[in-house]
Backbone as CSV, one residue per row, in Angstrom:
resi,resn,N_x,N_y,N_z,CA_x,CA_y,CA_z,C_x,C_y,C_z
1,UNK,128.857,88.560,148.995,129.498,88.206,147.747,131.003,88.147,147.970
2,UNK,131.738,87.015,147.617,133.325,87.114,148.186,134.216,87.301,146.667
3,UNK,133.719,86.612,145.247,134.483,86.514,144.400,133.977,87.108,143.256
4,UNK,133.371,88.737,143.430,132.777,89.208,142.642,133.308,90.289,141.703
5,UNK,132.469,90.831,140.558,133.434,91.625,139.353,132.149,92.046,138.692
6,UNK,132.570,93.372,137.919,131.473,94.538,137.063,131.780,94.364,135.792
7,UNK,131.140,93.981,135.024,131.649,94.100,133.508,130.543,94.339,132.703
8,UNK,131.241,94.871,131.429,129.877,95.162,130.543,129.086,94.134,130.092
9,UNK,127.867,94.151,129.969,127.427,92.936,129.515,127.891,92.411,128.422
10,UNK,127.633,91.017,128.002,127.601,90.310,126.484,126.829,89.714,126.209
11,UNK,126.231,89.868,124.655,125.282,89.042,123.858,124.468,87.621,124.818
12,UNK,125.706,87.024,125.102,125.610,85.190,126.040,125.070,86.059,127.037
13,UNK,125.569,86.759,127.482,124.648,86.949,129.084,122.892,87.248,129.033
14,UNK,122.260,87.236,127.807,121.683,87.797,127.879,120.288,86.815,128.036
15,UNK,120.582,85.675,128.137,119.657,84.192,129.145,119.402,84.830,130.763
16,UNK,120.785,84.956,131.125,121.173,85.386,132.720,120.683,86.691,133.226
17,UNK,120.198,87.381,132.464,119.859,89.064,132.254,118.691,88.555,132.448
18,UNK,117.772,88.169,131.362,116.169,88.143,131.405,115.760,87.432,132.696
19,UNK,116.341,86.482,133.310,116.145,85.948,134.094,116.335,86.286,135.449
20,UNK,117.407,87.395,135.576,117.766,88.127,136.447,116.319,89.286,136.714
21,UNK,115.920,89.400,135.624,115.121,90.697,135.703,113.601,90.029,136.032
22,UNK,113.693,88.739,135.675,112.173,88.157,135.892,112.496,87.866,136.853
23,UNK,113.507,87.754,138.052,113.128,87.311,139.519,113.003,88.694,140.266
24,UNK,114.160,90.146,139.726,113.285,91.168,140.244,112.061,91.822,139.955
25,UNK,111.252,91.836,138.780,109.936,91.776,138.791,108.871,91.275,139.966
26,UNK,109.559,89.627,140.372,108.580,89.371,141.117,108.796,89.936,142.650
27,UNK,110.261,90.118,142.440,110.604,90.608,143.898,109.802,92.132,144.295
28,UNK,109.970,92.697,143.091,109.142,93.893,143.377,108.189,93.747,143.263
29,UNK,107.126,92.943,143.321,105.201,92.751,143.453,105.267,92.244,145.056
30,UNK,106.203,91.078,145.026,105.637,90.704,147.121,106.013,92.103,147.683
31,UNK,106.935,93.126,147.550,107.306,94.023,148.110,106.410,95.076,148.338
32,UNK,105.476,94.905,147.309,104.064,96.245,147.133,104.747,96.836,145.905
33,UNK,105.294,96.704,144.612,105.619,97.311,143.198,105.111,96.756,142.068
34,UNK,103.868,96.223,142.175,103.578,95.565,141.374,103.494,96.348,139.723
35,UNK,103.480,97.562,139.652,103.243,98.377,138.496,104.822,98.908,137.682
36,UNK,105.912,99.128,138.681,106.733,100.010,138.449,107.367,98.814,136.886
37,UNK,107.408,97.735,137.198,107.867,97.000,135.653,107.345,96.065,135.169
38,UNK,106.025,95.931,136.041,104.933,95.194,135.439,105.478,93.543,135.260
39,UNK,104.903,93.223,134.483,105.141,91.567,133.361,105.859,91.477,132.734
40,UNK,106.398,92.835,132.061,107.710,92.396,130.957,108.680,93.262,131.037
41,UNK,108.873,94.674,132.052,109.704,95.439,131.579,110.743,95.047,132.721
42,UNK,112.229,95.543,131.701,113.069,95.608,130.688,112.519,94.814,129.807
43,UNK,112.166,94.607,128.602,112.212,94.081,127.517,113.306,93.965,127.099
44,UNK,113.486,92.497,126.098,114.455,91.710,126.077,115.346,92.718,124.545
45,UNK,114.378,93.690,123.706,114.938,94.368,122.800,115.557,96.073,123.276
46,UNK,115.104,96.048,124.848,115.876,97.156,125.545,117.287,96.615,125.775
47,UNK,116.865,95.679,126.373,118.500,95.183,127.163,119.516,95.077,125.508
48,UNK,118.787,94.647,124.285,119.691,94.436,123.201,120.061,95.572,123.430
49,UNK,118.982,96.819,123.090,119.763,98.180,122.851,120.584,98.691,123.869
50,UNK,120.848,98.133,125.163,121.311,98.818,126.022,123.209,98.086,126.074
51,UNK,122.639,96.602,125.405,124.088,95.590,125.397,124.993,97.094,123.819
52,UNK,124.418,97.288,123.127,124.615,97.504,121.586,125.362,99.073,121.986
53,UNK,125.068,99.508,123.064,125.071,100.786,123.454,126.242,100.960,124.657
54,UNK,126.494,99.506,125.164,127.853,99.223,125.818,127.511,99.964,127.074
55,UNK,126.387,100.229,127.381,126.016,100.726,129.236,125.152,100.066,130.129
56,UNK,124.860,98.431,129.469,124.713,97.379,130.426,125.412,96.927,130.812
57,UNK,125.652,96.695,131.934,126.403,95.923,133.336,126.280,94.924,133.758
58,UNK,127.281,93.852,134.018,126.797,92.453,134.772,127.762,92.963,136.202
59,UNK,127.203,92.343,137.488,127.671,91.786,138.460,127.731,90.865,138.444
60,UNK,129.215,90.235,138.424,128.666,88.758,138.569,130.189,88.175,139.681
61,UNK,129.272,87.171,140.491,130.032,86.242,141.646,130.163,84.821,141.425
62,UNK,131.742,84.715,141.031,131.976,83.534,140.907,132.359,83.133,139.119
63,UNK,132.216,84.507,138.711,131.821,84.165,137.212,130.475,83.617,136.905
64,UNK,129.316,84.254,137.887,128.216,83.900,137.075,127.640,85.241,137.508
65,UNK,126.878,85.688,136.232,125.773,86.887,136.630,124.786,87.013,137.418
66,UNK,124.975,87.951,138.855,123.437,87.762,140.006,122.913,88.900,139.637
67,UNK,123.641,90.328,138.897,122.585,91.483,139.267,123.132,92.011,137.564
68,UNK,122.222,93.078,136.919,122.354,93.992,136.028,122.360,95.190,136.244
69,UNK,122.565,96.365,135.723,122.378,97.747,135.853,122.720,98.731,134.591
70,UNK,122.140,99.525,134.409,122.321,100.398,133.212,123.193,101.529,133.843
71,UNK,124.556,101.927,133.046,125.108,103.265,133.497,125.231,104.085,132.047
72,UNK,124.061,105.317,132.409,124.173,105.362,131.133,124.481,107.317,130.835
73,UNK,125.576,107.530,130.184,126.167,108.387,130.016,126.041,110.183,129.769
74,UNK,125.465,111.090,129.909,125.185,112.269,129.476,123.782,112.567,129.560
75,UNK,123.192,113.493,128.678,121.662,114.015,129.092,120.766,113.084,128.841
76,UNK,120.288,112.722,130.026,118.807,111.560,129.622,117.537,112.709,129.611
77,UNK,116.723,112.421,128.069,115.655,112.201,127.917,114.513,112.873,128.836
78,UNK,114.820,111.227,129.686,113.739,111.510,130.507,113.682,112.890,132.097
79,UNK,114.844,113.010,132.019,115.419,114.122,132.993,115.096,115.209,132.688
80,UNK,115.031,115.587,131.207,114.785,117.273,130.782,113.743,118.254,131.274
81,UNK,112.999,117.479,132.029,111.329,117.929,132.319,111.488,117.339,133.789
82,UNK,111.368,118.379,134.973,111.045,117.823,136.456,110.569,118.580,137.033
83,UNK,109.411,118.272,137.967,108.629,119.281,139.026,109.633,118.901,140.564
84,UNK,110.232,120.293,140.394,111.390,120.288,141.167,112.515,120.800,140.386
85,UNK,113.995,120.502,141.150,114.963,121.487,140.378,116.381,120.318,140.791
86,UNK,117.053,120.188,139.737,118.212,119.477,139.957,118.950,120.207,140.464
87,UNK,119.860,119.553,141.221,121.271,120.518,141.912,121.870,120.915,140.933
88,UNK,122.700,120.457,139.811,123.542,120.694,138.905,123.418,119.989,137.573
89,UNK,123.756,121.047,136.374,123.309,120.572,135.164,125.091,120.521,134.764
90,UNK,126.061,120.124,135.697,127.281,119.250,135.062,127.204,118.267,134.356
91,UNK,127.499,117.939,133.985,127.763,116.031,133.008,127.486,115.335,133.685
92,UNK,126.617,114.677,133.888,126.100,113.108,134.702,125.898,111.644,133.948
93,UNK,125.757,111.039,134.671,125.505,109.557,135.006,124.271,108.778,135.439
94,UNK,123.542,108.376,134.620,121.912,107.598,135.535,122.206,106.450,135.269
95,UNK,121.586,105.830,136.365,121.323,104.074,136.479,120.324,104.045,136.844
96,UNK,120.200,103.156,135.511,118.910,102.678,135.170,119.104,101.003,135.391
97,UNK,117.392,100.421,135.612,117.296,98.944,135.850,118.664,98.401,136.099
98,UNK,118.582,98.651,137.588,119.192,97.838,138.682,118.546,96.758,138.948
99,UNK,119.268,95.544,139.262,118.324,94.242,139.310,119.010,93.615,139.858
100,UNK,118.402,92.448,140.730,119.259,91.222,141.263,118.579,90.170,141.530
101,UNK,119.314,88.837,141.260,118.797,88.094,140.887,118.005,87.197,142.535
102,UNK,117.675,86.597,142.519,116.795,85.885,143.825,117.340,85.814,145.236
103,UNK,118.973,85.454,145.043,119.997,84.855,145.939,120.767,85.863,146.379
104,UNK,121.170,86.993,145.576,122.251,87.863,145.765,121.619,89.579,146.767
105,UNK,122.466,89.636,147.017,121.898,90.897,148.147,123.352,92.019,148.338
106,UNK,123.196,92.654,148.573,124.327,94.194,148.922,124.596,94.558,147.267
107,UNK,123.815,94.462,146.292,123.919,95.432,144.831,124.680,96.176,144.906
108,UNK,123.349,97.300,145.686,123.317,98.864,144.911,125.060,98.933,146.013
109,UNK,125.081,98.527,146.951,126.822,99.204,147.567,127.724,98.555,146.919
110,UNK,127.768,97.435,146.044,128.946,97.219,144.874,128.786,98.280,143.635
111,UNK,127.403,98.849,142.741,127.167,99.285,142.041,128.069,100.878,142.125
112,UNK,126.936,101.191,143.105,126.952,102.798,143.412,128.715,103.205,143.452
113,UNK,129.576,102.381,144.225,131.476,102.836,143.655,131.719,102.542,142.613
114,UNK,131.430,101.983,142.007,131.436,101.498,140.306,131.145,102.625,139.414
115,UNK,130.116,103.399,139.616,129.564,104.132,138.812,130.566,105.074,139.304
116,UNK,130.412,105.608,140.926,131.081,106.963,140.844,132.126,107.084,140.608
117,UNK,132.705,106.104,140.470,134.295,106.273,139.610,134.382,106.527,138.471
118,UNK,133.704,106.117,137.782,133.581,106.556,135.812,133.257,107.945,136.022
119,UNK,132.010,108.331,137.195,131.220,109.026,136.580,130.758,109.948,138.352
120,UNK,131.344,110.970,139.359,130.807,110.847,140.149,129.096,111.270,140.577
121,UNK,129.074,112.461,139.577,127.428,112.954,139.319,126.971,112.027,138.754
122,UNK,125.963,111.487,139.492,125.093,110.972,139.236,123.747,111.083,139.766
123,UNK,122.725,110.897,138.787,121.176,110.704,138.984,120.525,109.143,139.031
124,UNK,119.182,109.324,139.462,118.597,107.592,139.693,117.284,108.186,140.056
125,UNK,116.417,107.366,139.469,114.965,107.539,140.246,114.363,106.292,139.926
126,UNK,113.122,106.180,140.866,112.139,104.945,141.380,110.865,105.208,141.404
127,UNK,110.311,104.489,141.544,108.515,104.181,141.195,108.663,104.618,142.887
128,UNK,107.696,105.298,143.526,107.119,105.678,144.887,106.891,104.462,145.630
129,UNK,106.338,103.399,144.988,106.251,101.963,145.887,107.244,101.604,146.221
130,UNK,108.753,101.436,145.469,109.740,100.809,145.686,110.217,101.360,146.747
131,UNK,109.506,100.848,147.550,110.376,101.421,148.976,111.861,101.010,149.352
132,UNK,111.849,99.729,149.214,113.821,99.006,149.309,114.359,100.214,148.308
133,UNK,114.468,100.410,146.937,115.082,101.565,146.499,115.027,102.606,147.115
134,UNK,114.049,103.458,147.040,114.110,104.249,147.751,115.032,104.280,149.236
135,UNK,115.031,103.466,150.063,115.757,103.527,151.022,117.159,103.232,150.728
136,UNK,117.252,102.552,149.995,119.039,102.577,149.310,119.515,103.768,148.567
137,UNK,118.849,104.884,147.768,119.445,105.938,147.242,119.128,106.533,148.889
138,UNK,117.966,106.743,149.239,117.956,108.259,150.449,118.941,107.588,151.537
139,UNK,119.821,106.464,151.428,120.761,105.966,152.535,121.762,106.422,151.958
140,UNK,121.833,106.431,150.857,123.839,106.548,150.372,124.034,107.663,149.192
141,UNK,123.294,108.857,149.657,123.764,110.369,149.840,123.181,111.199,148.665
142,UNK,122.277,110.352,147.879,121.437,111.285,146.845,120.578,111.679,147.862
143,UNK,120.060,113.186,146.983,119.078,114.049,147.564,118.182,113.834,147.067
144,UNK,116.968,113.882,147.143,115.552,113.914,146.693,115.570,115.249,145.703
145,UNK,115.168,115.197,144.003,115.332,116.465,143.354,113.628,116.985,142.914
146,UNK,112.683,116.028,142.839,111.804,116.261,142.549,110.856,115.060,141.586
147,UNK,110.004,115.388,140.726,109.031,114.096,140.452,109.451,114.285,139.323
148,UNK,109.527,113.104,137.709,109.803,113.033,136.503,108.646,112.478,136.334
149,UNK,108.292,111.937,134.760,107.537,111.721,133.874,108.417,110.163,133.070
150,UNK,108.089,109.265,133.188,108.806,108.461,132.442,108.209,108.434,130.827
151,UNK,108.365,107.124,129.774,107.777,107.367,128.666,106.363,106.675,128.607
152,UNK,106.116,106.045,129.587,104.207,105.625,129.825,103.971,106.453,130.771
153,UNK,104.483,107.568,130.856,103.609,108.420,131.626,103.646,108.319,132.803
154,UNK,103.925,107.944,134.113,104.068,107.265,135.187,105.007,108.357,135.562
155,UNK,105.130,108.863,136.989,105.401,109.878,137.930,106.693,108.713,138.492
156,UNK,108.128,109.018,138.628,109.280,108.621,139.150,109.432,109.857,140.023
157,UNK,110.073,108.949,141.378,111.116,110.398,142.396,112.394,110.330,141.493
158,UNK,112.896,111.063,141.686,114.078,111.912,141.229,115.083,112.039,141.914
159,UNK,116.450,111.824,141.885,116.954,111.789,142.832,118.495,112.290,142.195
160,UNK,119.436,112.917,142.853,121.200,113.440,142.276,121.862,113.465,143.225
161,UNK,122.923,112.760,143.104,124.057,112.708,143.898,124.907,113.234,143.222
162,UNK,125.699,114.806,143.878,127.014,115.603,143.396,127.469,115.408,144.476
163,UNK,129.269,115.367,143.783,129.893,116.039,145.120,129.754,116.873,145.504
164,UNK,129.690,117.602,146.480,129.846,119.345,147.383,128.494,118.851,147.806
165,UNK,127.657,118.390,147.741,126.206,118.924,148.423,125.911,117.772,148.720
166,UNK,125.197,117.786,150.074,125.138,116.890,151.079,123.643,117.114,151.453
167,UNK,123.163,116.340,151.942,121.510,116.070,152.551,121.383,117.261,153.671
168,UNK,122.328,117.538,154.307,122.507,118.454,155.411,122.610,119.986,154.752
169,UNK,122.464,119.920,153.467,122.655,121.741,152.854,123.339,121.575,151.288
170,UNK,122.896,122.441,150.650,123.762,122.910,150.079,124.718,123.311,149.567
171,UNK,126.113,123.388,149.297,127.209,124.006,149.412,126.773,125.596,148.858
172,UNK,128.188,126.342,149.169,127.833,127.574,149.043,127.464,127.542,147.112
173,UNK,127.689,126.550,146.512,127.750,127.150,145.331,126.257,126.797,144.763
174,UNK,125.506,126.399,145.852,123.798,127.080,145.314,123.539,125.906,144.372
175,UNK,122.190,125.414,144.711,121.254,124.410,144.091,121.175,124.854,142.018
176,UNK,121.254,123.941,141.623,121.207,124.516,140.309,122.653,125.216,139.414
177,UNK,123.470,124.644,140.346,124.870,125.363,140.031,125.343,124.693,138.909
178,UNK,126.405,125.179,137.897,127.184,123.919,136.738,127.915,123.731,137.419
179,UNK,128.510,124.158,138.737,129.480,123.112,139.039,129.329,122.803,140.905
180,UNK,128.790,121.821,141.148,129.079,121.362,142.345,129.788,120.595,142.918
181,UNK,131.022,120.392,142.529,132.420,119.571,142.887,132.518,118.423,141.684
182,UNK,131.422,118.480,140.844,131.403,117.395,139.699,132.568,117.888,138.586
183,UNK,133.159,116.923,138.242,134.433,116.540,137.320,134.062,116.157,136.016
């Protein structure tokens, strides 16, 4: 990508969004994901709520939109409940439906500095098939935290990236800490 930029989404983008998300759908079935978003998910009245809510994201190169992503602010929901144990219950950050469109490739390493600048704690989790995800969070320094529950019920890995704690240990200030270098 040579002439690219992060912005919040808008209303108009939201042709370029569905369409973005219907080519990763299919990208994730040749891959072996055929379940994790099925036929329709994001739904087109999520992405409203997520435009309305000002924590949808466009990437876009050239001035046109290739990828989406949700950054979405404080205690999620779906996090409150995990078999396993988060590193730190500081203030975080999840991204949610990451997507890209057919053509575009290196996302999640434009995304992932994007986010940790607003926000450096951050969480993310994936359907067990998605192996390309999966290998992009366990490459660029989240830890594995344990299994979630989404809202159809469906088992997600879990995953948190703090500062201080590294794949290699712990810091001294102990798994489960309020503060692990997070701001």
């Amino acid at each position: 990508m040579e002439h690219w930029n992060i912005r919040h989404a808008e209303p108009g983008d939201l042709p370029a969004l569905l369409e973005i998300y219907r080519a990763a759908r299919e990208a994730m079935k040749r891959a072996g994901n055929p379940t994790q978003w099925g036929d329709h998910s994001p739904r087109r009245e999520q992405l409203e709520e997520d435009l309305a809510l000002r924590r949808l994201y466009v990437l876009e190169e050239g001035g046109v939109p290739c990828a989406a992503f949700v950054l979405a602010l404080g205690p999620d929901p779906t996090y409150a409940s995990i078999e396993g144990r988060w590193l730190s219950d500081a203030p975080y950050g999840t991204i949610h439906r990451l997507a890209r469109g057919e053509k575009t490739s290196g996302v999640f390493a434009r995304v992932l500095p994007f986010c940790e600048r607003i926000i450096p704690h951050l969480r993310i989790d994936t359907h067990r098939d998605n192996a390309p995800m999966r290998h992009l969070i366990e490459t660029s320094g989240f830890l594995r935290c344990g299994i979630i529950t989404v809202a159809d019920g469906s088992p997600r890995i879990a995953y948190e990236k703090c500062p201080g704690l590294t794949s290699g240990g712990i810091s001294s200030r102990g798994a489960g800490s309020s503060s692990c270098g997070c701001k």
